[in-house]
C-alpha positions as CSV (number, residue, x, y, z in Angstrom):
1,X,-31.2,-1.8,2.0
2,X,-28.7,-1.7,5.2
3,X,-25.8,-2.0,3.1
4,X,-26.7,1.0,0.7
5,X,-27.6,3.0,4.0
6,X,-24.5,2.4,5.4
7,X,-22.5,3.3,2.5
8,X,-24.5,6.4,2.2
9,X,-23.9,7.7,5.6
10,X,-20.1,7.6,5.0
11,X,-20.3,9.7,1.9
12,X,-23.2,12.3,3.6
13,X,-20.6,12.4,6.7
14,X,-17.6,13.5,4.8
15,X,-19.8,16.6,2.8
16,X,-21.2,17.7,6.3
17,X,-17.5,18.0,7.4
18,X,-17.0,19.8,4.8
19,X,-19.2,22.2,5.2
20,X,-18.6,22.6,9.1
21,X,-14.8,23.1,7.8
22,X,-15.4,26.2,6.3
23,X,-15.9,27.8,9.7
24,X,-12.7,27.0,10.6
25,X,-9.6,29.4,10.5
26,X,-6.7,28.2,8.9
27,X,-3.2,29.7,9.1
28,X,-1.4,31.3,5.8
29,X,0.5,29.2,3.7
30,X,3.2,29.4,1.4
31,X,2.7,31.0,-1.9
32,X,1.7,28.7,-4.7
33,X,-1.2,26.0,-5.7
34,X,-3.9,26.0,-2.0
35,X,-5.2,22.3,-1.1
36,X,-7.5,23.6,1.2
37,X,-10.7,22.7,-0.1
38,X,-13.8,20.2,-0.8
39,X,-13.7,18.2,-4.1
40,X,-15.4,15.0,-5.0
41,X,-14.8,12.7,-7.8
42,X,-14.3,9.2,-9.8
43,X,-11.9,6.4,-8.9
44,X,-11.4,2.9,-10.6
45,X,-8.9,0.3,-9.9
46,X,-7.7,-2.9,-9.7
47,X,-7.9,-5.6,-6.6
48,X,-6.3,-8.8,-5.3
49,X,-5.9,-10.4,-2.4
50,X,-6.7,-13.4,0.0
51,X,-9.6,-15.3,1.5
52,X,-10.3,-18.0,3.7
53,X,-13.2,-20.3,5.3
54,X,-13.7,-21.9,9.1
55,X,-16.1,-24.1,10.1
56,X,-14.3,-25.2,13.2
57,X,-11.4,-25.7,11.3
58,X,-9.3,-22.8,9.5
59,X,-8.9,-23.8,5.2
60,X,-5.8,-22.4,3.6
61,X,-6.1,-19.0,1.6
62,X,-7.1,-19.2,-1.8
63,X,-6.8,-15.9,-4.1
64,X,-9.5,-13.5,-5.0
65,X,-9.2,-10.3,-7.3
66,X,-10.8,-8.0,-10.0
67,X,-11.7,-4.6,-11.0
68,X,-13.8,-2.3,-8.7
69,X,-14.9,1.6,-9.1
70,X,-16.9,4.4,-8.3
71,X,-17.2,7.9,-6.2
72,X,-15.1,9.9,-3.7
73,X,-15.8,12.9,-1.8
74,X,-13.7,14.7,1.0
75,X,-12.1,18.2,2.3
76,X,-8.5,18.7,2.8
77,X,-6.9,21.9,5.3
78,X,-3.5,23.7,4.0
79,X,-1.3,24.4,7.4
80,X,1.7,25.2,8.4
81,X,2.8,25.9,5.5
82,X,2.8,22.7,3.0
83,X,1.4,19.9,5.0
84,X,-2.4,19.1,4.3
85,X,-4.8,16.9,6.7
86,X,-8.1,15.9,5.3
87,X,-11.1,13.2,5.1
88,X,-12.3,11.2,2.4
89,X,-14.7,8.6,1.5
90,X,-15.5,6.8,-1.4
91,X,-18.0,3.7,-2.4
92,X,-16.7,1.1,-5.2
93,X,-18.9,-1.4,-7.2
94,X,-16.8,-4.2,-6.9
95,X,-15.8,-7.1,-9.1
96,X,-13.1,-8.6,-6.2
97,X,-13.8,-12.4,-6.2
98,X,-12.4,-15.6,-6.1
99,X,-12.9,-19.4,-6.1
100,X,-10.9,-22.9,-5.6
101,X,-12.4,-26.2,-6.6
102,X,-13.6,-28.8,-7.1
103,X,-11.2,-30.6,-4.4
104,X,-9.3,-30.2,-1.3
105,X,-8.3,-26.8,-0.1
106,X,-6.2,-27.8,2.9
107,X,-5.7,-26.8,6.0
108,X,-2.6,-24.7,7.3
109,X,-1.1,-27.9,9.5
110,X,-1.5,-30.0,6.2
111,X,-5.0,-31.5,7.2
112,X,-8.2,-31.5,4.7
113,X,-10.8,-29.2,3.6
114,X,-13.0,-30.0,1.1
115,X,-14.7,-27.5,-1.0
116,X,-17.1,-29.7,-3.3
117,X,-17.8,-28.1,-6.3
118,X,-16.3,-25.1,-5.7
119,X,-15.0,-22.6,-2.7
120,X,-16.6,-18.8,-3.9
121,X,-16.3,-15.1,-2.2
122,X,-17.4,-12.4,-4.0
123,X,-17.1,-8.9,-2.6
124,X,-19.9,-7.2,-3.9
125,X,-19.3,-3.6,-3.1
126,X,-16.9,-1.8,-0.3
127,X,-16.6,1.7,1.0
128,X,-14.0,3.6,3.2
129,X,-13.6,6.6,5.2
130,X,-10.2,7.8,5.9
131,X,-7.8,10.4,7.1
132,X,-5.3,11.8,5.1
133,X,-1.8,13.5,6.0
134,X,0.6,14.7,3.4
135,X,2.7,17.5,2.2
136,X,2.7,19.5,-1.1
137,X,5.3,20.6,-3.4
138,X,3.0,23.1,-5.1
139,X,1.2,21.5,-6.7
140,X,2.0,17.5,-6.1
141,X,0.7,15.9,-3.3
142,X,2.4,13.0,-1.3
143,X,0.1,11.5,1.5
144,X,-0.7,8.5,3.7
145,X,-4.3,7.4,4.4
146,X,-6.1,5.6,6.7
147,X,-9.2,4.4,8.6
148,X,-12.3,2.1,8.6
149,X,-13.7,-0.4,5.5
150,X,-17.0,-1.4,4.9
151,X,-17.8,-4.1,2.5
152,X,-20.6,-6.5,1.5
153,X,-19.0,-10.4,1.4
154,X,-20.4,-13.4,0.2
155,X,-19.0,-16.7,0.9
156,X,-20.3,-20.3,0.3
157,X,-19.5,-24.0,-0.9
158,X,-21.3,-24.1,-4.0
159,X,-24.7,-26.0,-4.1
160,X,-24.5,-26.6,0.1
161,X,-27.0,-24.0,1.9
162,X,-25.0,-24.8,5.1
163,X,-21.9,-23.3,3.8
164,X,-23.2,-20.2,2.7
165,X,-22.6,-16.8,4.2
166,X,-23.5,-13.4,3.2
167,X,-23.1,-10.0,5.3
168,X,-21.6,-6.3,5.4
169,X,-18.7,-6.2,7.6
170,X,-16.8,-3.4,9.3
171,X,-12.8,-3.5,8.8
172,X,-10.3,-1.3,8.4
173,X,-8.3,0.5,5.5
174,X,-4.8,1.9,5.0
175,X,-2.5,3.2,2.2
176,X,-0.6,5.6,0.4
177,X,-0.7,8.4,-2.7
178,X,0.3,11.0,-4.8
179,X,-2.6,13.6,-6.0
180,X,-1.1,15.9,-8.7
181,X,-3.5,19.1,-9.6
182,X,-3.7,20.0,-13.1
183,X,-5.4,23.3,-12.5
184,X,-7.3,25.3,-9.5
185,X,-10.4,23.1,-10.0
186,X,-9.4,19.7,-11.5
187,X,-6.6,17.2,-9.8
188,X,-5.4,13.3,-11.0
189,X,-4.3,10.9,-8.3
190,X,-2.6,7.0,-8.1
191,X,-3.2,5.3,-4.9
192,X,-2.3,2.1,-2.6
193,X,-4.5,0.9,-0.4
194,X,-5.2,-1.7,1.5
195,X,-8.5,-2.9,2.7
196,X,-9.3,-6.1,5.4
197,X,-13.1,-6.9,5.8
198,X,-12.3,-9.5,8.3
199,X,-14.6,-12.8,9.2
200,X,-18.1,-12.3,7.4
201,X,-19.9,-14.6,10.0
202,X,-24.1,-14.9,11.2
203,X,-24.8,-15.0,14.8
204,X,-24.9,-18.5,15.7
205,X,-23.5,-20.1,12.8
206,X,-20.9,-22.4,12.7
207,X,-19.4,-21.2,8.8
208,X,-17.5,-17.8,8.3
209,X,-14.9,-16.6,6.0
210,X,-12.6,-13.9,6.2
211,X,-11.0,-11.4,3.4
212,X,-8.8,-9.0,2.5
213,X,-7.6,-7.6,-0.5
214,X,-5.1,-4.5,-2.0
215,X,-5.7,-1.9,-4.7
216,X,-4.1,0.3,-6.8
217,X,-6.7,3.1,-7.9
218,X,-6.4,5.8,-10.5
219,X,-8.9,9.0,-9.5
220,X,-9.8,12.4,-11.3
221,X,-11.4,14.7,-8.5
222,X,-12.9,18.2,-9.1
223,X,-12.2,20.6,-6.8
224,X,-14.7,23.7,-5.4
């Protein structure tokens, strides 16, 4: 329940900006397609990266990846002519996950780290909320992006309860994109972005793992 109440209050916090934008003045811009504006809207992509374990000793990485999708909301402000700032969020159902085993991870300085039956993290779902800077050519937008991750991780050494680890972590996010609007009210964007959920650790506990992952993400938004 704290995981799907923290992913909430990142998606209600980008639609009250929103709303507090529209009392804001903003300066004339050049004729042609207006960014300025709240949309929301549906992105899905694809996600690989790294993960690691540490009971006292640090394991090598071993690779995690799959498909992850879901919504996006935010509010973007037209000024000085062609450059847009804006927020976003967005929550993803995620399929990112990995595993290595049975056998001997490693460790970095060539020592061992056994994994049993199996080494597994599985990101179960992650969120972000960003700012975004970029500058239109009409109607093509080129931005960057950046800000804080959240994301539920699981981690364990299959079949040993000591080894086992599961929590939502707070990391961070950053990236790049190009949002390209068909009309007044629809837009199609491809995106990079990177997202690190660091160690995923319980107080007093002597196992943690740490992960972090890329994405390239393909998102239709609808604009009001």
């Amino acid at each position: 329940m704290k995981s799907i109440l923290l992913a909430t209050t990142l998606l209600c916090a980008v639609s009250s900006a929103a709303f507090a934008a529209d009392t804001v003045e903003v300066a004339p811009v050049s004729a042609g397609f207006i960014w300025t504006g709240g949309y929301v809207g549906l992105q899905a992509a694809y996600g690989w990266g790294d993960t690691r374990f540490d009971d006292g000793a640090t394991s090598n990485w071993f690779a995690v990846d799959g498909f992850a999708g879901g919504l996006t909301a935010g509010y973007n402000v037209q000024f000085a002519g062609n450059w847009v700032a804006g927020i976003e969020a967005d929550l993803s159902i995620s399929g990112v996950e990995g595993a290595f085993g049975p056998g001997n991870l490693g460790q970095p300085d060539g020592g061992g780290w056994g994994c049993g039956d199996a080494c597994t993290t599985n990101v179960d779902w992650y969120a972000t909320a960003r700012a975004r800077l970029g500058y239109a050519f009409d109607n093509l937008l080129v931005y960057g992006t950046g800000g804080l991750a959240i994301g539920r991780v699981k981690s364990q050494i299959v079949d040993d309860p000591d080894f086992y680890v599961s929590d939502t972590n707070i990391g961070w996010s950053a990236g790049a994109g190009v949002e390209y609007a068909l009309n007044q009210n629809w837009s199609v964007k491809a995106e990079y972005l990177h997202v690190d959920l660091g160690w995923t650790e319980r107080a007093n506990d002597f196992f943690r793992s740490e992960t972090k992952f890329d994405t390239v993400r393909l998102g239709v938004n609808y604009r009001f």
